[in-house]
N, C-alpha and C positions, 0 to 999 in steps of 0.2 A: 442277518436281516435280509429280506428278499428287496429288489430291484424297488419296488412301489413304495415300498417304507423311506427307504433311502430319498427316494424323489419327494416323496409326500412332506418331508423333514426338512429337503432343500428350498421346496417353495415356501413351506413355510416359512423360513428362517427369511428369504430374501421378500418375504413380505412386510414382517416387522420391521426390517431393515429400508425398506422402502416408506413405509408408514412413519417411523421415526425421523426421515430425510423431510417427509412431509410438513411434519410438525415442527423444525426447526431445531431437534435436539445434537448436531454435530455443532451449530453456533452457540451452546447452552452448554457443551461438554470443553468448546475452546477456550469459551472465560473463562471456566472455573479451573480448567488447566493455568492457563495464565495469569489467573490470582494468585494461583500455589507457587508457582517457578518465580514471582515477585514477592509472593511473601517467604520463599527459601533463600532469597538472597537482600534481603531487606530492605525493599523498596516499597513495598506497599505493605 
């Protein structure tokens, strides 16, 4: 892959990545994390 591909790919990626910080999906990904880790040790 040439140099432009590469970068074109990077921005991308750190835009969804940005876009999803937006929208509040890293607090959406930590519940559900720690519903798992409480319902693997049976607490919730």
């Amino acid at each position: 892959m040439n140099r432009a591909v590469k970068y074109g790919i990077l921005i991308f990626a750190l835009a969804l990545i940005t876009l999803g910080i937006i929208v509040g999906e890293p607090l959406e990904v930590f519940r559900k994390a720690a519903a798992v880790c409480l319902e693997c040790i049976g607490v919730g």
